[in-house]
One Martini backbone bead per residue (centre of mass of N, CA, C, O) as a GRO file, in nm:
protein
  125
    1UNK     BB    1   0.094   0.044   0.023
    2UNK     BB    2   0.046   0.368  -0.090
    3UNK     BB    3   0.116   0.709  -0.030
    4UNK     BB    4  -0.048   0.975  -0.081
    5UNK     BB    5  -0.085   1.340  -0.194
    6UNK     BB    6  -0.234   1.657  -0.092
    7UNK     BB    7  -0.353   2.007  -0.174
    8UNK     BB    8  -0.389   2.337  -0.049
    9UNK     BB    9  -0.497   2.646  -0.070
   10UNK     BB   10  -0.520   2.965   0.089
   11UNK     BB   11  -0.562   3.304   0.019
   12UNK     BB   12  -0.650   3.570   0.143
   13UNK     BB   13  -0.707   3.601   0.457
   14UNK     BB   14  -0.885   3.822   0.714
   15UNK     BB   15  -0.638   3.719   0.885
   16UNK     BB   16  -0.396   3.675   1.101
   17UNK     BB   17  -0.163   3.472   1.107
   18UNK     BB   18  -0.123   3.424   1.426
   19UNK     BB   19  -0.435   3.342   1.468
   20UNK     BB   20  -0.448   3.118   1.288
   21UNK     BB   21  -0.183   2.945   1.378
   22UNK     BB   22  -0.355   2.842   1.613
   23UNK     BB   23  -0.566   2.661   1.471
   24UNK     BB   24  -0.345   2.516   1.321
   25UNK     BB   25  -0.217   2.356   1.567
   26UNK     BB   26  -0.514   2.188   1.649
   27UNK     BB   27  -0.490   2.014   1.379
   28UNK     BB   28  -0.216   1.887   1.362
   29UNK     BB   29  -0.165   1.546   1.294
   30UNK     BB   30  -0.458   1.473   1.207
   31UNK     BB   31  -0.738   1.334   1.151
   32UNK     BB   32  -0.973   1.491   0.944
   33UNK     BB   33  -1.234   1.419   1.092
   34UNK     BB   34  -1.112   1.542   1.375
   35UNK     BB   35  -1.061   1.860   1.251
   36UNK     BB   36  -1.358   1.904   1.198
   37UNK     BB   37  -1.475   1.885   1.491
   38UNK     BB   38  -1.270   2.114   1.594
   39UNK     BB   39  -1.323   2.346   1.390
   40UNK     BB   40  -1.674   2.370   1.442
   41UNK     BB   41  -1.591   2.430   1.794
   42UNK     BB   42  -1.431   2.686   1.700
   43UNK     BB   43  -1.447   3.040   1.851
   44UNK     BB   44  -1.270   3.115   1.554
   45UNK     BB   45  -1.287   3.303   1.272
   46UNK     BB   46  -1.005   3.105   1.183
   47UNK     BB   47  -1.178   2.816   1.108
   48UNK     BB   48  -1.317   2.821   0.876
   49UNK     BB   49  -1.065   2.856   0.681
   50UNK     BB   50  -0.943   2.593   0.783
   51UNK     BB   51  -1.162   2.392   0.729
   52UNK     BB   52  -1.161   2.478   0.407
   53UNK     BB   53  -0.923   2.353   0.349
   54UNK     BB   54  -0.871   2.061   0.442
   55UNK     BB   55  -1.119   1.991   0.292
   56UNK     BB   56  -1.015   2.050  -0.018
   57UNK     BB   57  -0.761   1.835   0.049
   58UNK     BB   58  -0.948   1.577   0.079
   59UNK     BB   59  -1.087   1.590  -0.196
   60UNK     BB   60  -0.847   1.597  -0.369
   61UNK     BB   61  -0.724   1.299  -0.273
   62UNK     BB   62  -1.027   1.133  -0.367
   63UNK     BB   63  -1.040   1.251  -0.646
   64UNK     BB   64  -0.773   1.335  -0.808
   65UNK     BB   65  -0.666   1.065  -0.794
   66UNK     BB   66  -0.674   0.740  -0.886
   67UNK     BB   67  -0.622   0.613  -0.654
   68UNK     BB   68  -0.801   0.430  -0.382
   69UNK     BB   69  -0.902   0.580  -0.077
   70UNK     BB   70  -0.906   0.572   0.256
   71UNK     BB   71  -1.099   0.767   0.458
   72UNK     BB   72  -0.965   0.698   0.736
   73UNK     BB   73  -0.638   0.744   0.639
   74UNK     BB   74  -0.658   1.062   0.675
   75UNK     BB   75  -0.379   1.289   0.690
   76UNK     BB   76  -0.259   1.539   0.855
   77UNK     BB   77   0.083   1.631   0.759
   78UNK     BB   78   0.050   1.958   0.643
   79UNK     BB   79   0.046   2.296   0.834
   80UNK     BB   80   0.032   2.615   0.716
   81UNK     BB   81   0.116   2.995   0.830
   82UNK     BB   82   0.122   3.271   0.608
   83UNK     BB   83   0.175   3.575   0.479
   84UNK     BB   84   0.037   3.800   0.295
   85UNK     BB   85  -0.109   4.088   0.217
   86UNK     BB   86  -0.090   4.427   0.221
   87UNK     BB   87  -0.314   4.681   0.308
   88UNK     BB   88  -0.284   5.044   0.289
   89UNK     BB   89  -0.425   5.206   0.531
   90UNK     BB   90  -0.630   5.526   0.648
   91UNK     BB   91  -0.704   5.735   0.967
   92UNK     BB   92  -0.829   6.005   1.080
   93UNK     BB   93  -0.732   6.277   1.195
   94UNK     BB   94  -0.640   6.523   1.383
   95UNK     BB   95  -0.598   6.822   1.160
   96UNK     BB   96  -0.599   6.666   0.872
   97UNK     BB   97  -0.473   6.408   0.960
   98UNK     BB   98  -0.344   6.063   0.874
   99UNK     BB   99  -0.335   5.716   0.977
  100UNK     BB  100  -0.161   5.446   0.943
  101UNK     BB  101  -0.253   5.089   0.793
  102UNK     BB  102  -0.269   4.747   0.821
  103UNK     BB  103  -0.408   4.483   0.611
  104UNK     BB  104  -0.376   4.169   0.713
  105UNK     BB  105  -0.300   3.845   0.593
  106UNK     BB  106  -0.336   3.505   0.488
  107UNK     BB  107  -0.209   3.168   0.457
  108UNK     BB  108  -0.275   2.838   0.358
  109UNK     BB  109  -0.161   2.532   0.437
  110UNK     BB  110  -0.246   2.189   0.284
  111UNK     BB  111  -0.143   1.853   0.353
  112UNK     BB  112  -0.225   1.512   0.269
  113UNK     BB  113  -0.277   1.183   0.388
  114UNK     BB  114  -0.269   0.861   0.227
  115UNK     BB  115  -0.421   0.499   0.185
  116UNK     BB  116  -0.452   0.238  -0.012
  117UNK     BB  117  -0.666   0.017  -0.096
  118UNK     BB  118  -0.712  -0.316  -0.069
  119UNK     BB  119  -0.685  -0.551  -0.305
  120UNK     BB  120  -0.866  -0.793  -0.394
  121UNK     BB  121  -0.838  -1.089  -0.431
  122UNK     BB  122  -0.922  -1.355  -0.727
  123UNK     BB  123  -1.084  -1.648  -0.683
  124UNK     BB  124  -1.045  -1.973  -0.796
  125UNK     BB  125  -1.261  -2.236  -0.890
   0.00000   0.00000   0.00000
């Protein structure tokens, strides 16, 4: 039995990092049922997000390979989050004058990895 692996990206997600990377810490290296149920459970912005690439990573892996891949066997293999891109806005203060600020976002990868399904033997009669 081959183990397959998948990936997904979410990219521009209007959460900063660090606080994504929080709940992505809470799923990491567990089986996608799993992290499914902890994500829904979990009282986060930032869960929605992480839960919708985990999701996306899990479909990619049972439908877009060939082999035949065991629900079951499905691991967060890697999952991080890094920095997107910062978008500079200003805001108005007294005086006339503009105080600078920045909409950070973040990006999160999800790879899983899965095992295949072990095909049966036909007996010969």
């Amino acid at each position: 039995m081959a183990t397959q692996f998948a990936r997904a990206y979410e990219k521009g997600i209007d959460s900063q990092p660090r606080k994504t990377s929080i709940v992505a810490s809470l799923v990491r290296d567990r089986y996608v049922a799993d992290a499914v149920v902890i994500l829904e459970n979990t009282p986060r912005r930032a869960a929605k997000a992480v839960l919708k690439a985990v999701e996306s990573a899990n479909a990619n892996l049972l439908n877009n390979t060939k082999a035949t891949i065991d629900p079951k066997t499905v691991r967060i293999s890697r999952i991080s989050v890094t920095s997107g891109t910062r978008m500079r806005r200003y805001k108005p203060a007294s005086r006339g004058r503009a105080l600078p600020f920045e909409k950070i976002s973040s990006n999160i990868f999800v790879e899983v990895a899965g095992e295949e399904k072990a095909k049966k033997k036909e007996e010969k009669k």
